[in-house]
C-alpha positions as CSV (number, residue, x, y, z in Angstrom):
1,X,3.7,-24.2,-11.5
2,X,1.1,-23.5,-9.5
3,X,-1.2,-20.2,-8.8
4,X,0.4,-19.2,-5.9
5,X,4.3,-19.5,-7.8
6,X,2.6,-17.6,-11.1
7,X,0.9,-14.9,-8.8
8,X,4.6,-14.5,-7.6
9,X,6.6,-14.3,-10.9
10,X,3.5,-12.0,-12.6
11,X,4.4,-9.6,-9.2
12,X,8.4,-9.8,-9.4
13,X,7.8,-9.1,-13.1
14,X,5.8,-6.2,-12.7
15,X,7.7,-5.0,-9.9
16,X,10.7,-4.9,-12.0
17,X,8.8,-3.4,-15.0
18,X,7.6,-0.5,-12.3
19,X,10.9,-0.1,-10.9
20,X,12.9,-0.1,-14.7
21,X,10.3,2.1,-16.5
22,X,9.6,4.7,-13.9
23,X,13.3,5.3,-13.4
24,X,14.0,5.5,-17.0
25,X,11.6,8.5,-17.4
26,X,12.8,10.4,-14.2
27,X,16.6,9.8,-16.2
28,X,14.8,11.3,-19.0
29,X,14.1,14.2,-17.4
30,X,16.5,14.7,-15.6
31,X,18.3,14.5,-19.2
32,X,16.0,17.3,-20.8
33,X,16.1,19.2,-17.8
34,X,19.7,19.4,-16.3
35,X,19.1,18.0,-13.3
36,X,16.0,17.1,-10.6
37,X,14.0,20.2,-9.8
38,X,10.9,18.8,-8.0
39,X,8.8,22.1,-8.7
40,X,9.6,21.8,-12.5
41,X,8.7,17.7,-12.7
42,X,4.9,18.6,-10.7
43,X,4.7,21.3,-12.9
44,X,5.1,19.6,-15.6
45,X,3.0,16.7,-14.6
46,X,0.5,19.4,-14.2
47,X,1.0,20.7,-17.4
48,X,-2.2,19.1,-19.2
49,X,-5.7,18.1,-18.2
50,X,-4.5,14.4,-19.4
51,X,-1.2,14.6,-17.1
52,X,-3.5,16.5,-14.0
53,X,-5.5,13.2,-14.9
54,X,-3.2,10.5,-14.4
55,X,-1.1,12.6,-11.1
56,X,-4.5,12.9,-9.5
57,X,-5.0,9.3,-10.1
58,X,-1.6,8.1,-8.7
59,X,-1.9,10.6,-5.7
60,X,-5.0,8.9,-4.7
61,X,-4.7,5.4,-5.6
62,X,-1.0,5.3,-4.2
63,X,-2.4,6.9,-1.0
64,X,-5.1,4.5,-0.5
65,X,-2.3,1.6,-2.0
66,X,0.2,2.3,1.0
67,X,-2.4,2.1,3.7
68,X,-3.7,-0.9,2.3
69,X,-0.2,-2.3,2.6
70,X,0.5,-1.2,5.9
71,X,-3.2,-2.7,7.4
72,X,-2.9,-5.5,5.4
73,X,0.6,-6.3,6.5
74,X,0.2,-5.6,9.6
75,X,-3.0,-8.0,10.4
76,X,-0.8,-11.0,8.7
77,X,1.8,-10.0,10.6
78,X,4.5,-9.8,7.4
79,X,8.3,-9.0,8.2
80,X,9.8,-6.3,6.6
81,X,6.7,-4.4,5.3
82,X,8.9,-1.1,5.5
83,X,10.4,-2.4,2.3
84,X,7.4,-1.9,-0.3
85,X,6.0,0.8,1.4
86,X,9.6,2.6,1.0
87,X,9.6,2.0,-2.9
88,X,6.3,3.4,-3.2
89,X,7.2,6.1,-1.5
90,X,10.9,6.4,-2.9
91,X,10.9,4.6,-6.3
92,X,7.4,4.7,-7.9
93,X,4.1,2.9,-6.9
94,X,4.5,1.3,-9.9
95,X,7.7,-0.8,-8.0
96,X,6.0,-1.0,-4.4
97,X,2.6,-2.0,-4.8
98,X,3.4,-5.6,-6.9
99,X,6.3,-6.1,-4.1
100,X,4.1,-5.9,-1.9
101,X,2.0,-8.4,-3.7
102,X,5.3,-10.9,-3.9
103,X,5.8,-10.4,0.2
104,X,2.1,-11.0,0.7
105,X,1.7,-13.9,-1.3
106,X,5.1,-15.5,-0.6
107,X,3.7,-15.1,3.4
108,X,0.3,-16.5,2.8
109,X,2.3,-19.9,1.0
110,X,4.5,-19.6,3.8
111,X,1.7,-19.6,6.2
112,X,0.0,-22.6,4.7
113,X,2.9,-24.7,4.6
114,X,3.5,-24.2,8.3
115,X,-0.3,-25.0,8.9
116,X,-0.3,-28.1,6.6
């Protein structure tokens, strides 16, 4: 197997693992709380200096994550870049950033194939 082909399973993997494990905590509150109330969950991540920590952290790094996904995509010219951006935005970071990291890498094997 070679770099590129690991780079790309250690993505899928971890885009799965984002996608799975964030979604199973929203269900789990969801669970404990009756239902989705979006003021309750930011409270809640709010709630300690460790959970204002880690919500900070993801505010930020997501933020600066998706831009680097959409200038990045953009200058190699990748189809279908909506796609990661979306589950960052819709799913978790956790899910969009490494699928990005799939596309990307996945385009640049594609790109030296084509140039030989």
């Amino acid at each position: 197997m070679s770099g590129s082909q690991s780079r790309q399973l250690i993505y899928l993997v971890l885009a799965i693992s984002g996608t799975v494990l964030t979604q199973r905590a929203n269900w789990q509150f969801i669970q404990e709380s009756g239902g989705f109330a979006l003021g309750e969950f930011i409270a809640q991540a709010g709630a300690t200096a460790a959970g204002q920590s880690l919500s900070w952290d993801l505010v930020i790094g997501a933020t600066a994550g998706v831009m680097a996904m959409i200038v990045e995509g953009r200058r190699l010219q990748m189809r279908h870049l909506h796609w990661p951006v979306l589950a960052s935005m819709l799913v978790a970071f956790a899910a969009g950033a490494p699928l990005f990291l799939l596309m990307r890498e996945r385009h640049l094997q594609q790109l030296e194939s084509a140039n030989g």
